[in-house]
Every structure is written in C-alpha cells, then in structure tokens.
N, C-alpha and C positions, 0 to 999 in steps of 0.2 A: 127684868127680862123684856118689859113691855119696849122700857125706854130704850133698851139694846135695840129690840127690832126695828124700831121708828126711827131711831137713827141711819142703822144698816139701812131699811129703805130710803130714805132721803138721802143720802150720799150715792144708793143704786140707782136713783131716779134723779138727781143730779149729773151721776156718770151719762146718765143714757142722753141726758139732752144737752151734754157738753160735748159727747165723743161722735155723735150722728154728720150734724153741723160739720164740728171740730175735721174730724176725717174728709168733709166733703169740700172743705176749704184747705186741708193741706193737699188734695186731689187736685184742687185747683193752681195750689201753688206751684206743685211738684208740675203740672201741664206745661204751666208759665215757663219753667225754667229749661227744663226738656223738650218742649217741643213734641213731646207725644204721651200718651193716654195712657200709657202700662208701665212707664218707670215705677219700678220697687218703690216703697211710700217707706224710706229709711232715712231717717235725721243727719244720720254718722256720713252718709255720704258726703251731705256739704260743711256740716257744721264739726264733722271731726277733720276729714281730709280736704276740706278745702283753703282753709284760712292758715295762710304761713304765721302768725302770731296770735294762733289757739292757744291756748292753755294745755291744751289735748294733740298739739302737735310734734312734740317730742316721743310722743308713744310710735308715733310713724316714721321715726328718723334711725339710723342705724349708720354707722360709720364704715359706708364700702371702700375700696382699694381703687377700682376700676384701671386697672393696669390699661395703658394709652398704647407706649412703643415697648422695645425693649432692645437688648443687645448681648452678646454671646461674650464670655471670657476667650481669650485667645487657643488655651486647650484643651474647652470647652464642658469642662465644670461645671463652672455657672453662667447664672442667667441674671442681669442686671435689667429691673422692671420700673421704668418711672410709674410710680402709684398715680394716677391723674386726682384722684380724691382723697387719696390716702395722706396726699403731701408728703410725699417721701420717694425713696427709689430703697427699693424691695434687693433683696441679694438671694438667689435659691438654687440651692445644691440640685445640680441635676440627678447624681445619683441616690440621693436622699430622698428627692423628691417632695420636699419643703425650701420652706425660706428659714436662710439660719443669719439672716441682718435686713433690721430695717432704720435707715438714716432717714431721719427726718430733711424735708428741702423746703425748697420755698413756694410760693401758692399758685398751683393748679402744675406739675412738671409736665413737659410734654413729649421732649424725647432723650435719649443718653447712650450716650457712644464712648468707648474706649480706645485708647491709644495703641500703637503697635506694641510698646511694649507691655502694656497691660499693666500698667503702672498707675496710669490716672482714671478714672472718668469725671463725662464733663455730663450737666442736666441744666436744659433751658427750664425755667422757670417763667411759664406763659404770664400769670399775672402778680410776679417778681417785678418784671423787665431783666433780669439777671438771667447768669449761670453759674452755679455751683462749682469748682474742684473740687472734686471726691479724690483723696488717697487710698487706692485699692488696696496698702498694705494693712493700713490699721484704719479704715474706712471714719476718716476723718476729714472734713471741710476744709482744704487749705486753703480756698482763695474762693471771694465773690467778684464775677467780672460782670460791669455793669453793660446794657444792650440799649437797642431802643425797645422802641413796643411792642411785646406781646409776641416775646423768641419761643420760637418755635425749633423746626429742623437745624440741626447740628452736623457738621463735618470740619476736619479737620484739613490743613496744606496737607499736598505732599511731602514734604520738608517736615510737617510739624509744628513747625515754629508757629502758626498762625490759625487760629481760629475762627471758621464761617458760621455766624448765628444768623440763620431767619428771622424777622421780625414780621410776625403775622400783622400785625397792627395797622403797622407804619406801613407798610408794603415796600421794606427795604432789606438791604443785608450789609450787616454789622461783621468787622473786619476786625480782629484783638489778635494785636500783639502781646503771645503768650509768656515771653520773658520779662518783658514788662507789667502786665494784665491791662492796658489800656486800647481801646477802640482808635485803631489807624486812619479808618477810612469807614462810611458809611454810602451803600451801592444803589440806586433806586429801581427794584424788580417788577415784575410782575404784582396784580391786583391781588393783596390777602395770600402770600405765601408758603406753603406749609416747608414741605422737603426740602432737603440738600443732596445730591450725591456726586461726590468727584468719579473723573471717568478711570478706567483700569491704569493708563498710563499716565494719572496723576495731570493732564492738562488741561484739563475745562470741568468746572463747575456747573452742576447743572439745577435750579430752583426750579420749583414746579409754583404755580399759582392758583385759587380754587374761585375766585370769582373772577370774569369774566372785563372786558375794558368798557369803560362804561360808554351805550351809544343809543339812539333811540329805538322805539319802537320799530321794529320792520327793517332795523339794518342787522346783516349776520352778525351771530357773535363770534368774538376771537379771544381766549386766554392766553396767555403770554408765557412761553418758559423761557429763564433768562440764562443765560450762559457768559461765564465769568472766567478769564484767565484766569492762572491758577498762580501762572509767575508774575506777572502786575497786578493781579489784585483790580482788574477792570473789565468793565462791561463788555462782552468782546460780540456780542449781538443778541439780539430777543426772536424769538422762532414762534413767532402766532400759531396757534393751534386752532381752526374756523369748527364752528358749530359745538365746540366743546366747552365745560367748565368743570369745575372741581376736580381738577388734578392736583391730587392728591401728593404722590411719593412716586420717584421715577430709580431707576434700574439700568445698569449697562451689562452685557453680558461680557462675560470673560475675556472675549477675545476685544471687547471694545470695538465691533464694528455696528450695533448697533444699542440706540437707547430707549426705554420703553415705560411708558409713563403711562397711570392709570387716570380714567375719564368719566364721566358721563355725556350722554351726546342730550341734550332737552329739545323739545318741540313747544315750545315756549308761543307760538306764534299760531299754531294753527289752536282751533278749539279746541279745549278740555273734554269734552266727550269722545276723540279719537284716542282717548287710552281707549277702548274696545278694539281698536284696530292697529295695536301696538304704536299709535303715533305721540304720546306722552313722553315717555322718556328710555334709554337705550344704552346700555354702559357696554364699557371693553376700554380698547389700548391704544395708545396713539404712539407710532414704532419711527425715530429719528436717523435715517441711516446716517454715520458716521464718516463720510466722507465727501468731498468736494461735490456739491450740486448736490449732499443726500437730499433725499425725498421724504417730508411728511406722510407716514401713511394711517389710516387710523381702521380698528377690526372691532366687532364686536363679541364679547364673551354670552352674549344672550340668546336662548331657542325663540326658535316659534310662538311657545306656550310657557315658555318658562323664561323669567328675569332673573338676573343675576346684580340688584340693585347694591349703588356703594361702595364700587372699590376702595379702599383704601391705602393697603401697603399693599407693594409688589417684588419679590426676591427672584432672582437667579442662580440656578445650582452651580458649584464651581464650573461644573464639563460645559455649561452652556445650554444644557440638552432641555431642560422644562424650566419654565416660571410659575411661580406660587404667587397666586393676588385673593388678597382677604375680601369676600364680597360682605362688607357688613349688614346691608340690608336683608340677610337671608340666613346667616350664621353657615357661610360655607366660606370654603377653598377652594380655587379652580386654579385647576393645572393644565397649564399651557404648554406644546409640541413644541418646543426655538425653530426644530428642524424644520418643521411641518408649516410656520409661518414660514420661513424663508422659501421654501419652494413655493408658496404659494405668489410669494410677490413676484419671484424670478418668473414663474410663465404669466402673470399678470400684462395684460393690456396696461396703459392710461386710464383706456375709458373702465377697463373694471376696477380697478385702483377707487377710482371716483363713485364706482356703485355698491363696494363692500363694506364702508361706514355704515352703509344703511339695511344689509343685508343679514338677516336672523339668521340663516341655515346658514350662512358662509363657518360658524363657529363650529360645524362636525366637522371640517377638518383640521382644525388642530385643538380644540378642547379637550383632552382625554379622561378628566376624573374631575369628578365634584367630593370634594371631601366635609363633613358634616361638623362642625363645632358647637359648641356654646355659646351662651349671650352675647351676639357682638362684637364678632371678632376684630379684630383694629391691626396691631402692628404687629409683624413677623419679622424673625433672625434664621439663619441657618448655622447650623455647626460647622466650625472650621474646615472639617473634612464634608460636608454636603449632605452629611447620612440623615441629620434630624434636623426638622425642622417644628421652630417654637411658635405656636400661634398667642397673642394677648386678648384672652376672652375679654373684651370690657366688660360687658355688665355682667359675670357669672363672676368675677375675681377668683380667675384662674389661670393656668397654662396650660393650655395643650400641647401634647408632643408627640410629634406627627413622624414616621419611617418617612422618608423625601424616597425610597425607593421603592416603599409596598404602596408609598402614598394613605396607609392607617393612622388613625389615632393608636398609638401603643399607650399612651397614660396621660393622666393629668397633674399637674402641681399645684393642688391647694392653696392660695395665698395667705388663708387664714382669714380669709374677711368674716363677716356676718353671717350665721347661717341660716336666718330668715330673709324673707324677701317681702319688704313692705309694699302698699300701696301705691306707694312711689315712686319705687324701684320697677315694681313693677310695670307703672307705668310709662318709667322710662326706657322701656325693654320694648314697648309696644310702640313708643313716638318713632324708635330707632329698626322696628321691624317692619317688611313691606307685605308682612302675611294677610293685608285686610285688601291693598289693594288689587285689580283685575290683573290674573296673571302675577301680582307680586311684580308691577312696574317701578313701583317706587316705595320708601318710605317718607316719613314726616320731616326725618334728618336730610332727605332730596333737595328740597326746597329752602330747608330750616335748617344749615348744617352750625353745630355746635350749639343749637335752638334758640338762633338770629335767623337770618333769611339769608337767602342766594343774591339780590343784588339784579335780579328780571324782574320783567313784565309780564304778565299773564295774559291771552284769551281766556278768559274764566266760563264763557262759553252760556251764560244768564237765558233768561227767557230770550231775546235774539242774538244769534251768533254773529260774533265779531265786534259785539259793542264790550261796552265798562272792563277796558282794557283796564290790570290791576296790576299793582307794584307789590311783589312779595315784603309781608309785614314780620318783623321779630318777634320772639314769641317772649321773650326776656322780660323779667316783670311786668309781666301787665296784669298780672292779677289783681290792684286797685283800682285798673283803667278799663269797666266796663263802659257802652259798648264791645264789640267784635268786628271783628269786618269795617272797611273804608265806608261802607254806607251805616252802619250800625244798627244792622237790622239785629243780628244775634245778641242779645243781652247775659249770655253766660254760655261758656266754654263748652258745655252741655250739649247747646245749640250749633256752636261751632264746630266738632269733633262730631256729634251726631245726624242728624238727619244730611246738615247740608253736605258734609265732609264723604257721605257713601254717596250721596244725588249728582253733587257737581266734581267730586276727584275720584273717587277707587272706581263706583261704578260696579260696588257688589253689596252684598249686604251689609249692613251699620256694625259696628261694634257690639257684641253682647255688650248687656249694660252692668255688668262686673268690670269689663275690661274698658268700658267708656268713662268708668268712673274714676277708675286708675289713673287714665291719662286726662284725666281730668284732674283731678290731683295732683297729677307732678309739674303740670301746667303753671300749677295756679300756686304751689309752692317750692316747688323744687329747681325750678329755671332764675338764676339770674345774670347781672351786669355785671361783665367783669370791671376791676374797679379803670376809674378813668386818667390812669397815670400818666397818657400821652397830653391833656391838658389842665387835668386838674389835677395831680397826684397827693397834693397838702390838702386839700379844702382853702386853700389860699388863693383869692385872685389875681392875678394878674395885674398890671394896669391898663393894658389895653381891653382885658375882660371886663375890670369894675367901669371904666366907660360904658362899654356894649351893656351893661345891668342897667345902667342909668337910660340909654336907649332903651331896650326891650320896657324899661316900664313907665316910660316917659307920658303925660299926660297933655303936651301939647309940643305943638311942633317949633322947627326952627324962629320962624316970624311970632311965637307966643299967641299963636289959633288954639282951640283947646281941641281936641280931636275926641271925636266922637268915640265912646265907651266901648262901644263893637266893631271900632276899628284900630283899637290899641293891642297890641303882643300881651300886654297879661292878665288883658279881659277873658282869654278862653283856652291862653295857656301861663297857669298859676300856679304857684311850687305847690307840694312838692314832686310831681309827676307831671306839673306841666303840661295838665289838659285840665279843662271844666268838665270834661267828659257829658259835652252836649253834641249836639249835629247842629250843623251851623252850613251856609253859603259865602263861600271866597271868591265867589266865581270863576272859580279855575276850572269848569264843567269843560270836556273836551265836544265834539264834535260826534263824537262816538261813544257820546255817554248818555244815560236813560238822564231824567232829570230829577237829580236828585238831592239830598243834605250829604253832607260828611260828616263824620265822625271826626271829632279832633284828636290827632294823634298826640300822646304823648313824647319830651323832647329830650328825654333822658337817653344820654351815649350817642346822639344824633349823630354827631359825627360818622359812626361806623355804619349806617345803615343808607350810602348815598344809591342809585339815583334819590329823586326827591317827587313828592308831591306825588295823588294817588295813581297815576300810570305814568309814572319814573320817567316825564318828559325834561325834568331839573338835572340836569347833570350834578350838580354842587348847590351848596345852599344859596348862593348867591345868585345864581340862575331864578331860583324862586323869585325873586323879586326885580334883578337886571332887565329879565326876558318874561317872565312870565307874572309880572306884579303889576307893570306899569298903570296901573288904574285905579291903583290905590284901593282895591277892595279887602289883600289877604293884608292888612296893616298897613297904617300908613307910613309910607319909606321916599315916596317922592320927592319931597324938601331935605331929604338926607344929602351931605357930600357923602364922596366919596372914603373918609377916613373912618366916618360915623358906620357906614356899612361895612368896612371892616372889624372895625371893633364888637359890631351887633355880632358879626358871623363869630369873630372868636368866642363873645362873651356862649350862645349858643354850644361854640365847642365843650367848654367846659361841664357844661350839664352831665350831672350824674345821678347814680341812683342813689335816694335817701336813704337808703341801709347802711352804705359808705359815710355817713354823717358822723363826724366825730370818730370814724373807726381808719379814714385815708393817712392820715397824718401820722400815726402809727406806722399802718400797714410800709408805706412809705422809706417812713424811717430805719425800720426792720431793713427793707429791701439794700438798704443805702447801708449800712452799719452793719450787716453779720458778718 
C-alpha cells in the first residue's frame, strides 16, 4: 500500500509540474495562432479539422449533393438537379416529393437543360470539359460531347440542331453540331462565363460573364455580355456592363422586349472602411432593353439597412408580371414588379437613369417580397405553367418549392444527402453567408466566387488610407502555403478570418470562435484546384512547356553567367506548391505601398488568377516581366529572347495542384473515353 501511494504521488506531482508549464505554453501557442487571449485551449480544432491528410479527417467528411442548377420536365413532373458534389444529375418526382434516379455524370456538373421534346437532357461537366446526353426515356448516357474549359451554362439553337456550351475556363463558347456530336466553331465571350439564355423569338444568344475585363487600378470596371446570332453561329456584338461584375444568369421576359441580368455593383476603389456607409458593395439588375438604341439600365435590389448579397439565378413568370433572383448571400428570393420597373424607366430622366445604380431606397418600388430559404440558394426553374417555382438549396441538399403566386415556400424535396452537418460544411455555409458582415454587405463568395478570387484590386484601407493597394488572392489550396496575406503578416487562417477579417472587412464583431473554426476548416481542407485540363490535362508536357521547366530552373543565363541564387525562379518558387513560403523583396513596391516583404505566392493554376503581382498592375504574366521586371530583380529574364519567355509563360501555365499527381491522366482519360 505504501508503494501504491508513492507512486500515486509521484505521478500527481509529476502531473502538477508538467500540466502548470504545459497549459501555459499551449496558452501561448494557441495566442500565437489566434491572435487573441481567450481562444478555447482545444487540440481537435487544429489538429483534427485542420489538416486535409489527418488520419482523423475522414470522420469530418460526408458525401453532400449540393444541387448547383436545375430544370423542369416539360409537364412538369419532374425536376432534373445537377448534383454539383454529388457528381451526378438527381431526377425527383414532384408529386412524391423525393428523388426516384440518380445518374452518375462527370466531375463537378454545373448546369442541365432539356429539350423541347423532353426526350434528352444535356449536363456540362465543369471539371469533365464535356457534356453528358442523358436519354430521358431509360436515363442512360448516349453520347459524351467534348467542350473547351470548364462548361458551364447550356442552351440549345432554336432549330435544335446545335448545341451552346459556355466554357467558364477558357472565357469562350463552344458551338456542337448535335447530329454529329462534334464542336463547329468555338466563340471568344466575355471574362469567366457562367450563363446562356436564347431570347423568346429564338434570335440572339445571350452569355453573361462574372469577372470583369482586365484594366488598371482607377480605370472603371466593365463586364462584357456577349450576344451571339443564333442563325450564324457569330459574335453579333459585346454590351459592356460599367461598374459591374459577377453576372451571373440573365433572363428575357416573355414578350422579349427586355433582358435582365443579375450583378453586383463593387466599390473596389474607394476604402474598405465605407462598408459603414454602404459604400463596399451593392447588388441588383442590370435591364437590356431590346430594341434598336435599347438602353443599359442597372437598379438595385438592396435597402438602406439591408443587403441583398449574391445574385445568382434569375427567372421570369410566363405573364412577364414578377422576377424571382436567388440572393445567395443571405438564403432569400426577391421578387421583382416587371410592371413596376417598367414604369419607372418610362418617367425616368437620363440624369435619374444615371443616379439609380447607386440608389438604396429606389428598390420600394418594385421589390415586393423576400422569400426565405435554405442553405444557399443557387439555381431556380419555374413550372411550365408559372404556378411553382423550384429553388436549389446548395448547401442544405434540398429543393424548395415555392407557390410563384402566394410567393410561399409550400414544401421541400429532400435530396437524400447527409443528415449531419460537418465542420466543414459548416463552414462552408458561413464563407458563402454575408450574416457576419455590416448590414450583410457581402459574403466571402463576394470576392472569392467559387473560393478563387474576383480578378480586382482592393483599397484595403491599412493604417493610411489609399495606400497597399491589393489584388484579391484565391483561397484554393493554400492550406500548405503559410503565410496569409501579400505581406504575410497572418501566419494561420485563424488570424486571417479572425481579428483582421471583422477590423478591416465586415466591420462588426469577429466570428464566434465555434464558427471561426469552421471556416477555418474548410479553408484549409475543403477548398481545391480544379484539375488543369486547359494546359496540363495528362501530367504530360508539352514541348514548349518542358523548354519553359528548363528556363524556370535554369542556373545561369544565356552568355553562361551563373545568376545569383535569389535571383533564380525556383530559388523561392519550388515544387510542389511553388513557393519557399518566405517574404522576400522583388522590388516591385508601388509608390503607394508601405515598405514592405512579400509573401511569395504560390503558382499552382496561375493561369486562372490574372491581373498579376500584389496590386493587379500585370495584366498577364508576361507583363510581369515585359513592363514590370526590366531590372532584373523578380528573376532574371533580361538575356531572355523572346521565344524563351514564351515557353517560361506556357511552361508557368501548366502548373497544377499536387493532389492531381498521378490522378490527371486518369481523370482525363475518363473524360475523353465514357
């Protein structure tokens, strides 16, 4: 007994002078990481939910649906739901009130549209490059038609015969001859693409675009909608849209006199602290009148006090009378008066025309209901006859079904997903909700749509206003690329999303730290790169890319100089994420910048994330070095010809994310072969 107790003490008195310390050093650590004094002292936070290749990360993972678009049967049945996660297109009986087929498709679907006779459906396959033919009679895959990059919106000729696929990617549109299955012509659109919608009498094609044409700092922005004959199959003009981006899905109404496309208006340019003053960001409609000399006109759906953040889809009732636009930032439906805009343009001035983009209260007069959904709402259909309309909860993997005439949710349709909601789900509810921001200006999807970036500049509005003008970053794997932020002051997500993310954006209180750790979480596992089929789709190079390797890792130059260590490409970007993940000086410091290090950005999918350099004054990659390099500090490229820096830039393109290692060549194949 004696020995019992001597022991008991010396393991209690061991405890006591391990866990005192112990505690006060993970106080310290947990300070380090958080950035503040009272985060929870819980291991699980980082060490279960944070590391995408835990051991313990599959207990966080669950296989959601996350319905994207969807589309109506012709009378009206059912409801055909691209699964955006699920990798499939969903089939669900309206009056059942379930799904009674689910067809597998190809990786990430994004949207799917049926034919007049209700014979076929088509499904882009975002990161395919394909589209599916579905046979509606015995829901079987008849044909794979190949696209360019990263299809998106779908519509079909009037005729039929021909098939419009968007290609987000590529920022084009892919042209398939449907008797055939092969791509006729390919169309160059607007910047990053989403929608398609042919006009009521079948003549003009209309794409909408979500990022903006790329220009410097301080020049307005303009997003492009591009408008395509419908009987040649050609560009028949592009209709700038000023101060707007992320147009989303556009709409004609019935009678085809006008067209209406959802937006966001950003204030990109003045400081980040007038979100208080509603001057951050601003969504509503930008209205195409249809006829000779029509007029651009653009309204907002937002109060005073209230944001209506993230349009996404927008429908027309047959009569023409209301429009239904998904605000995803907020899990509503706003329904818009047709009537009620139109009189307003008709007694409109010019000069008011020109001052109700920017006007809050102009939206009591034609807003008349906000209708309330689920996680997320994304893509809506209406019923053939108008009476119901279908919202795509994204992140709840559901349907709502909505009276278009009480304007109520009357029920929902279960998709069958998961019935827990992980960390990461959860988190991803929160990057996509603007409930943290002042007023509910914006979400995280604002900036970060698809959780990449917008493709602007920021006033981030630092200790002096108007300086370290910033180029929005992707949020897409970086979970091995600490740093945070262009200057890399933030060393974890933690810090990124908490203190600084309420100080310099919302502008209200921080994230409870339940909900900080979520989205910190899905941050840091749950976000990646779609794979890089537009230049590397095999893991094979190129031959102009395997030149560009031999450049980027070249250790002395043309004339056989040996170039100094910290001025070589893969001194400080080195596979496989392509940063040392140090802060270093390229001297590319602007005029308007504090004096500071950079964080070395990682170069994986570079391609997709143009302007360049940390305030987006590179148009292209080649700008980097053409216009903004000559000094040989960010690499030396000086002694390069001119063929050498084409080859560096493609070999650059091809960079992908090392999770695709050994899995592209496959995926590929798949794509190419079903």
């Amino acid at each position: 007994m004696k020995k019992i107790l001597l022991v008991t003490g010396i393991i209690f008195a061991l405890g006591i002078i391990i866990f005192i310390p112990g505690k006060r050093m993970a106080r310290e650590h947990v300070n380090l990481k958080t950035a503040v004094t009272d985060h929870p002292l819980l291991c699980t936070n980082c060490h279960l939910h944070m590391h995408k290749r835990s051991p313990f990360a599959r207990f966080d993972q669950a296989d959601y649906l996350s319905p994207l678009n969807l589309a109506v049967s012709n009378d009206g049945k059912l409801v055909y739901i691209a699964a955006q996660d699920g990798n499939a297109l969903l089939v669900a009986d309206v009056e059942k009130g379930k799904v009674i087929r689910k067809i597998p498709v190809g990786n990430k679907p994004h949207s799917v549209i049926v034919d007049k006779a209700g014979k076929n459906a088509y499904v882009s396959n975002q990161w395919s490059d394909n589209v599916f033919v579905i046979n509606l009679d015995n829901y079987q895959i008849t044909d794979t038609l190949l696209t360019g990059n990263g299809p998106a919106g779908l519509s079909l000729s009037s005729d039929e015969k021909s098939l419009y696929v968007v290609n987000s990617y590529s920022s084009d549109l892919t042209v398939i001859d449907l008797e055939s299955g092969i791509e006729i012509k390919r169309l160059t659109t607007g910047n990053n693409p989403t929608g398609a919608t042919l006009s009521p009498d079948g003549s003009d094609l209309y794409v909408t675009s979500r990022r903006a044409d790329i220009a410097q700092y301080g020049e307005p922005l303009v997003s492009q909608l591009t408008v395509v004959n419908d009987k040649s199959k050609r560009i028949k003009t592009y209709l700038g849209m000023e101060s707007a981006y992320l147009m989303e899905n556009v709409a004609f109404t019935p009678a085809g006199d006008l067209a209406v496309v959802t937006l966001i208006r950003p204030k990109n340019m003045v400081p980040s602290i007038q979100v208080e003053r509603g001057f951050m960001m601003t969504h509503g409609i930008g209205i195409i009148e249809q006829k000779e000399n029509g007029r651009i006109i653009q309204l907002l759906t937002d109060e005073p006090n209230a944001y209506y953040p993230d349009p996404f889809d927008i429908v027309i009732s047959p009569d023409g009378k209301r429009a239904f636009i998904s605000n995803s930032g907020v899990n509503t439906i706003t329904v818009v008066d047709i009537d009620s805009v139109k009189a307003l343009i008709a007694e409109s001035t010019p000069e008011m025309l020109k001052l109700w983009p920017d006007h809050l209260g102009i939206s009591s007069r034609y807003v008349i209901k906000r209708i309330s959904t689920g996680a997320n709402p994304k893509g809506l259909a209406l019923s053939p006859d108008g009476q119901t309309l279908y919202v795509a909860e994204h992140l709840e993997d559901r349907i709502a079904v909505i009276s278009a005439d009480n304007m109520e949710t009357v029920k929902t349709i279960d998709l069958d997903g998961p019935g827990r909601i992980t960390v990461t789900r959860k988190g991803r509810r929160l990057l996509n909700n603007a409930g943290r921001t002042f007023q509910t200006q914006y979400s995280c999807y604002t900036c970060h749509p698809d959780e990449h970036e917008d493709g602007l500049v920021y006033n981030m509005a630092s200790k002096d206003m108007g300086r370290n003008i910033t180029n929005t970053q992707s949020l897409r794997d970086i979970s091995d690329t600490p740093p945070f932020k262009w200057n890399g002051k933030n060393q974890t997500v933690f810090k990124q999303d908490g203190m600084r993310f309420s100080t310099v954006l919302t502008r209200t209180e921080p994230f409870p730290y339940p909900d900080l750790d979520a989205i910190s979480s899905y941050i840091m596992t749950g976000i990646k790169y779609p794979p890089n089929l537009g230049f590397n789709p095999a893991g094979k190079l190129t031959e102009a890319q395997r030149r560009g390797k031999t450049v980027f890792e070249r250790t002395k130059d043309n004339l056989g100089n040996v170039i100094p260590e910290n001025n070589r490409c893969i001194t400080c970007h080195p596979s496989p994420y392509y940063t040392n993940l140090k802060q270093v000086d390229v001297k590319t410091l602007a005029a308007s910048d504090d004096s500071i290090l950079f964080d070395t950005p990682h170069l994986n999918n570079i391609y997709a994330s143009p302007p360049y350099l940390h305030d987006g004054r590179a148009s292209t990659l080649e700008e980097i070095w053409t216009i903004y390099g000559k000094e040989d500090k960010h690499g030396l490229v000086g002694d390069m010809t001119k063929n050498q820096l084409n080859d560096l830039i493609e070999y650059l393109k091809s960079l992908r994310s090392p999770d695709y290692d050994g899995k592209s060549t496959q995926i590929h194949e798949a794509a190419l072969n079903h």
